[in-house]
C-alpha positions as CSV (number, residue, x, y, z in Angstrom):
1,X,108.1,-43.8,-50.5
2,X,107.4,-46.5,-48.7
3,X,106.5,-50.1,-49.9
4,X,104.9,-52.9,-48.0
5,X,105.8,-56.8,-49.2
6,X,103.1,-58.9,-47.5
7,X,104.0,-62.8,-47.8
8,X,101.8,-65.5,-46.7
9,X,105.0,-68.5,-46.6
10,X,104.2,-71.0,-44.0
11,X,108.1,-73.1,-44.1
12,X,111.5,-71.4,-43.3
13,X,112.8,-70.9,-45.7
14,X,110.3,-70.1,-47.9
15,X,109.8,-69.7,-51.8
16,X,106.9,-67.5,-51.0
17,X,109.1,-65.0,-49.3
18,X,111.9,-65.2,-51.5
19,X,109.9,-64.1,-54.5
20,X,108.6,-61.7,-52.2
21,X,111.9,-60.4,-51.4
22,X,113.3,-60.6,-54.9
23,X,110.3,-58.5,-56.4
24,X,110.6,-56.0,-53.4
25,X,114.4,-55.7,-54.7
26,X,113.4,-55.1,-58.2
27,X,111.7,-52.4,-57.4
28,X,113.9,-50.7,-55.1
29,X,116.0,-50.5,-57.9
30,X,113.6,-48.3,-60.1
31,X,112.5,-46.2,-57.4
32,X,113.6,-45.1,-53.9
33,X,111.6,-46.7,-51.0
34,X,111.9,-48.3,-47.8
35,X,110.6,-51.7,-48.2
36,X,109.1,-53.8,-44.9
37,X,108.1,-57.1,-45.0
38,X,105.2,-58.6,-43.2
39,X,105.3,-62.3,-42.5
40,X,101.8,-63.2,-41.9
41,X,102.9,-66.6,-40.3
42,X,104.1,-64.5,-37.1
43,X,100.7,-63.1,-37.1
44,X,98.3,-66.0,-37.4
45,X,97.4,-66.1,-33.7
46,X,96.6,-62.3,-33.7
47,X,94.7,-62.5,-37.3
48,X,92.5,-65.4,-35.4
49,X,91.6,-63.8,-32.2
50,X,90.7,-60.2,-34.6
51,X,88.1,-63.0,-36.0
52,X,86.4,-63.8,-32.6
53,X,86.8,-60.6,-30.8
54,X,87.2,-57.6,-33.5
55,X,90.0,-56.7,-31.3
56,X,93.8,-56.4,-33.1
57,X,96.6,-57.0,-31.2
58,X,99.8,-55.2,-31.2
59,X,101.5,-56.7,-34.2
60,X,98.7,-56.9,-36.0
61,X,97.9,-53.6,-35.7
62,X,101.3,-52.2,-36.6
63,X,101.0,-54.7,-40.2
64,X,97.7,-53.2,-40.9
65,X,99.0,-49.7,-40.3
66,X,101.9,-50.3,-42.1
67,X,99.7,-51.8,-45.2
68,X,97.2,-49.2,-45.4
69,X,100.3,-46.1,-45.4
70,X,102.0,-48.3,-47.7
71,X,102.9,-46.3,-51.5
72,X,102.7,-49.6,-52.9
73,X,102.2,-53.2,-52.3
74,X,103.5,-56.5,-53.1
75,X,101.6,-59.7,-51.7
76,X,102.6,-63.1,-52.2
77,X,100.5,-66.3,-51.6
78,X,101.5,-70.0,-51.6
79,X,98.6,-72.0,-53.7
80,X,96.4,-74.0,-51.4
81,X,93.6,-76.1,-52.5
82,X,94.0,-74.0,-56.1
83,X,93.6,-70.6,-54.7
84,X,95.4,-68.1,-52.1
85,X,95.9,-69.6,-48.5
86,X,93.4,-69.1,-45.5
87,X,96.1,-67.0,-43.5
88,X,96.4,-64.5,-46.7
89,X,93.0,-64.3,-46.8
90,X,91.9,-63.8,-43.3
91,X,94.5,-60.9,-42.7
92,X,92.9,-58.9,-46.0
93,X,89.6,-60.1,-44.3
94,X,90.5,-58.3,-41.0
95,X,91.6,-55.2,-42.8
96,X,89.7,-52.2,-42.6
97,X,87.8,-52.1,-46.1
98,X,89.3,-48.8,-47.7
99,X,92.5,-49.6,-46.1
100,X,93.6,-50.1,-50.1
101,X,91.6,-47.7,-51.6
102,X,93.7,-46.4,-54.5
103,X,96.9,-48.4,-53.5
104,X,99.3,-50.1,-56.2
105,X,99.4,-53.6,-55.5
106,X,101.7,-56.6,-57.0
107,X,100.1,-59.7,-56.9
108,X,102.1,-62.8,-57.1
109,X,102.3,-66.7,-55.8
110,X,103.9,-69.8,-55.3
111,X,103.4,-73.5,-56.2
112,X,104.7,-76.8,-56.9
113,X,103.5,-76.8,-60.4
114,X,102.8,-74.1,-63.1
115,X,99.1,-75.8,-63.7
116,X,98.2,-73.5,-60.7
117,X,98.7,-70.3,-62.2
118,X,95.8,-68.7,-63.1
119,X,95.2,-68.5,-59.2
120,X,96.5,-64.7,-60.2
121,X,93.9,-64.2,-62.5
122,X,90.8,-66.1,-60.4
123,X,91.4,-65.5,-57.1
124,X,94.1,-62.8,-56.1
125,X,93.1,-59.9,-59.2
126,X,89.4,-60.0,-58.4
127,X,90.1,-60.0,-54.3
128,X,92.1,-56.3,-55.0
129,X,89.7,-55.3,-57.3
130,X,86.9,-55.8,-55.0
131,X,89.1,-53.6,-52.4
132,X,89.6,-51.0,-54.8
133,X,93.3,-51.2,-54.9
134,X,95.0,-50.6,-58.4
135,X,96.7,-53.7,-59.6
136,X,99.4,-53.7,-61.8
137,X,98.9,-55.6,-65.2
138,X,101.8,-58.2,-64.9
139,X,100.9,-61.1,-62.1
140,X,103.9,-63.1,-60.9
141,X,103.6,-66.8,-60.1
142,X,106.8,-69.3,-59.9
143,X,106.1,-72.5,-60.4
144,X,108.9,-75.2,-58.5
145,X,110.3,-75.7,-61.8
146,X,110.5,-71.6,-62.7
147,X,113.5,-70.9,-60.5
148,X,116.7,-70.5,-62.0
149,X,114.7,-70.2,-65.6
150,X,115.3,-66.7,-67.4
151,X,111.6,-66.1,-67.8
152,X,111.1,-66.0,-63.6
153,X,113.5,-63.3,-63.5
154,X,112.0,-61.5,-66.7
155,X,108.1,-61.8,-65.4
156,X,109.8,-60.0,-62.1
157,X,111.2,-57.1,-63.9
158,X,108.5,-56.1,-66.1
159,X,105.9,-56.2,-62.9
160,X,108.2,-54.6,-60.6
161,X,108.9,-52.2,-63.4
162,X,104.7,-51.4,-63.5
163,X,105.0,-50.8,-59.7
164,X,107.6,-48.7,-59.9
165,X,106.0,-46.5,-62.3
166,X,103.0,-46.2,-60.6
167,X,104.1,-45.3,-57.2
168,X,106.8,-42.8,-58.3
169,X,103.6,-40.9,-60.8
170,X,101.5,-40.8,-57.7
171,X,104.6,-39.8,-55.3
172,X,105.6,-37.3,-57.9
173,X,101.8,-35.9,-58.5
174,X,101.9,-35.3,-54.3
175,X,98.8,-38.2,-54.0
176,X,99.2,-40.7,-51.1
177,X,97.6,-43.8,-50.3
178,X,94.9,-42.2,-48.9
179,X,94.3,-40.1,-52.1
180,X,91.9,-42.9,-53.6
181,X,91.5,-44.9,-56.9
182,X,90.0,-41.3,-58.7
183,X,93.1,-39.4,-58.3
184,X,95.4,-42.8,-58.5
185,X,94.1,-43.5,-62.2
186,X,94.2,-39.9,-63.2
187,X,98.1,-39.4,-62.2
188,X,98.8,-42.7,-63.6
189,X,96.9,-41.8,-66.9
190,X,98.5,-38.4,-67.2
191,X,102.2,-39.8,-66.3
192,X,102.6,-42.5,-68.4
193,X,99.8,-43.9,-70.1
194,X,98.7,-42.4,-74.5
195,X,95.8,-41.1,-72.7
196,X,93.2,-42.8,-74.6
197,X,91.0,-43.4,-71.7
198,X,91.4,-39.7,-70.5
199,X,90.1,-38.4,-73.7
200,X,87.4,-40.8,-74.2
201,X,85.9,-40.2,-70.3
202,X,86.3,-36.7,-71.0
203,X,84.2,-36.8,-74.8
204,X,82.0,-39.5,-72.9
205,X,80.9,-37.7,-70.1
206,X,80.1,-33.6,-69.4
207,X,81.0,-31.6,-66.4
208,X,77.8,-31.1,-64.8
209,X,77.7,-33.6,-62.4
210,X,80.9,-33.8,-59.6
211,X,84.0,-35.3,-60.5
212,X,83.1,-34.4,-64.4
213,X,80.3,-36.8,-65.1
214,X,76.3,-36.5,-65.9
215,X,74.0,-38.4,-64.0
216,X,70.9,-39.5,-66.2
217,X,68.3,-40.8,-64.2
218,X,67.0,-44.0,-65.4
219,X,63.7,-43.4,-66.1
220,X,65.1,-40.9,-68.9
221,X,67.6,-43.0,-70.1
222,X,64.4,-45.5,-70.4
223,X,62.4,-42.9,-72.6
224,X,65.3,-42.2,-74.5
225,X,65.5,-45.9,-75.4
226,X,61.7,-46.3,-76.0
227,X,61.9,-43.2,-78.2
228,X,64.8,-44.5,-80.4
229,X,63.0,-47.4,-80.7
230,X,65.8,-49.4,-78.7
């Protein structure tokens, strides 16, 4: 398997990259992958010409290749103006839109204070959402204060743990990244999950339609309301 860490740290050293590096190691320990990390800093001259010309160079090429073959994906953000940075942004913005189709991704950041956290849940959840990528449920963000403190290290367990999971159910069920967010939630439902959500979409939905669903068409669906009385 093979995962991606894509870090968006500006300084050298950074904190962005170490957590980067620290959750890629996590993870490596529950499952057997070659891990390669993509600073985005290197790439920021490349990522702004692929704005102006629709044209990737070289080594932006290779780290959107790399992403989109990826197994599974961990991206890290410093917070900037109380959200992900421009450079993280603009190399997910130059990346072909189904590129992550189906892909477990780790999201995590970095700040100076722990009032910035929520950037996980505003800014970097709904950003993989909207590029159909399966994120895990546990976020990562380390405050300047957080390292050193047991409940870092515990956060980056339990969401390298998820990741884990979910790349070795897909690896094991034969589907790659390519095999899209369908199949990705089915494996990962059938691996590990009680199957509640199975069940129900199966007793929710019939098999007439592809895929296992019926299509109503709305203007039935509206008579059925009127008649009900709805």
């Amino acid at each position: 398997m093979k995962l991606v860490v894509v870090s968006a740290g500006l300084s050298v050293p950074s904190s962005t990259r170490l957590l980067g590096d620290r959750l890629a190691a996590a993870v490596a320990r529950r499952a057997e992958a070659d891990v390669e990390v993509i600073e985005l800093r290197d790439l920021a001259v490349e990522i702004a010409h692929a704005f102006t010309n629709a044209f990737a160079g070289k080594a932006l090429a290779a780290a959107q290749g790399a992403v989109a073959a990826a197994d599974g994906l961990i991206v890290v953000t410093p917070v900037f103006s109380a959200s992900y940075s421009g450079l993280f942004k603009s190399f997910f913005d130059v990346l072909d839109k189904d590129a992550l189709t189906g892909t477990p991704v780790l999201i995590a950041a970095t700040g100076g204070t722990a009032r910035h956290s929520l950037v996980l849940e505003h800014a970097l959840r709904p950003l993989f959402a909207y590029l159909r990528a399966v994120v895990v449920p546990t976020g990562v963000y380390a405050a300047s204060e957080d390292w050193g403190e047991e409940g870092l290290a515990g956060r980056i367990e339990r969401a390298a743990g998820e990741l884990a999971a979910l790349m070795a159910g897909l690896s094991a069920a034969g589907v790659g990244a390519s095999g899209g967010l369908a199949a990705g939630a089915a494996v990962a439902l059938e691996a590990g999950a009680s199957g509640g959500l199975a069940a129900g979409a199966s007793g929710a939905f019939g098999a007439g339609a592809p895929g296992g669903f019926d299509v109503v068409p709305f203007e039935e669906q509206l008579a059925r309301l009127a008649a009900s009385g709805g």
